[in-house]
N, C-alpha and C positions, 0 to 999 in steps of 0.2 A: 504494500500500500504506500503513494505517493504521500508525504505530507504536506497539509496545507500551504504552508510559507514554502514550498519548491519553488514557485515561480522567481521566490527573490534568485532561489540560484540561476535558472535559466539566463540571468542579465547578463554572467559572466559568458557564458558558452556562446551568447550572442553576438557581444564583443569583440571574442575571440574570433567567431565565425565572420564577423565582418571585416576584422582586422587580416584573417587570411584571404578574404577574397579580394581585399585592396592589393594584397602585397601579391596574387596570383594576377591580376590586371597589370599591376606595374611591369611586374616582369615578363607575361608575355610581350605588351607593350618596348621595351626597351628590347625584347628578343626579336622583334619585327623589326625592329632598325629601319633599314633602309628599305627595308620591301612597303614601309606604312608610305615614304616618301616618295618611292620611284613607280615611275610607269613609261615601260621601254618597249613600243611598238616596233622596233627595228629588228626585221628576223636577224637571226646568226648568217655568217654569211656561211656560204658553201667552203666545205672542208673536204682532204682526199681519203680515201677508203684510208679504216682503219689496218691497222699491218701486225702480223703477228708479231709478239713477246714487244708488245708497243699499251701505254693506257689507253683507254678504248675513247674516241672520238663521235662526235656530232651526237651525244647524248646528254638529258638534262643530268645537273646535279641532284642527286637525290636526296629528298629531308628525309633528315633521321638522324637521330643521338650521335651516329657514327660517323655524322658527316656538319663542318661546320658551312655557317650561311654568308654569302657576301655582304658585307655593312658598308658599302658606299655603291654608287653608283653615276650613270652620266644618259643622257640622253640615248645611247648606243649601246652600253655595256652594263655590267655587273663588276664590283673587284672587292678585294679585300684587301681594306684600307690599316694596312699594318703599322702604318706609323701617324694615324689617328690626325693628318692633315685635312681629310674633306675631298681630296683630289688623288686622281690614278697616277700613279707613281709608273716609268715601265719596267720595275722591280715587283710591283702587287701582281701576283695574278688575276685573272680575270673569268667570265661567264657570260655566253654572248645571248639575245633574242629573249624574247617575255620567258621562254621555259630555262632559261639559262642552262644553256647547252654549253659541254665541257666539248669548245676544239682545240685545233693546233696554236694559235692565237692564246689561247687560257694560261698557257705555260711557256709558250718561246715567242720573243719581241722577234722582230726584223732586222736589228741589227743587236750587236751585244754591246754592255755600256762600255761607253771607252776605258774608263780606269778599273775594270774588271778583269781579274784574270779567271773568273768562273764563268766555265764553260760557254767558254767564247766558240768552239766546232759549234754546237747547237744552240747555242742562244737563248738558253733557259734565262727565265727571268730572276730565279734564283738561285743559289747554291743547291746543286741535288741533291745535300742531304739535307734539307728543309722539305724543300720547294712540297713532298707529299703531304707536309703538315697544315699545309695553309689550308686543304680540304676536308681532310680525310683525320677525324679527332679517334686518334689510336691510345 
């Protein structure tokens, strides 16, 4: 049997119930990042057949725990903004078209930076032992 005065208790459990669904808003909030802000009607552009013992090409990034989300973007692209500027770096990697599709572009710039000596044959945007980190939360 309930006692009469429970309801005083209920005010705490409410409290709390409200105080978690603030702080379940905030965060998903702040974990949409960029996606609340961007809207990128420019498909990906065409990429070449993917190649065996190659990462796989002209497919979306997929959400899940196991995979982190781009937090900046631009009129054209998707990136992840690593050094928390506002702006695509050609060190960030990138995610192209509304489904942000991982191409060749996502991981190797056009040309390599000049004061880099990492992996200037391929033109990775980063050091490859990073560069899998920026997506893939292992």
């Amino acid at each position: 049997m309930i006692p009469r005065n429970s309801a005083c208790r209920s005010v705490p459990v409410r409290r709390a119930t409200g105080r978690l669904a603030l702080a379940l808003a905030v965060a998903l909030a702040i974990s949409a990042g960029a996606e609340a802000q961007c809207v990128i009607d420019v498909p990906a552009p065409p990429t070449e057949a993917e190649r065996p013992n190659h990462h796989p090409i002209g497919r979306s990034l997929p959400i899940g725990r196991d995979f982190r989300q781009p937090d900046g973007c631009t009129n054209e692209f998707w990136f992840f903004d690593d050094d928390r500027d506002g702006s695509p770096d050609d060190a960030e990697p990138r995610v192209f078209g509304p489904d942000r599709q991982v191409i060749c572009a996502s991981c190797h710039d056009a040309l390599p930076p000049v004061d880099s000596v990492v992996a200037t044959e391929t033109f990775l945007r980063q050091d490859p032992k990073t560069l899998c980190l920026t997506c893939h939360a292992l």
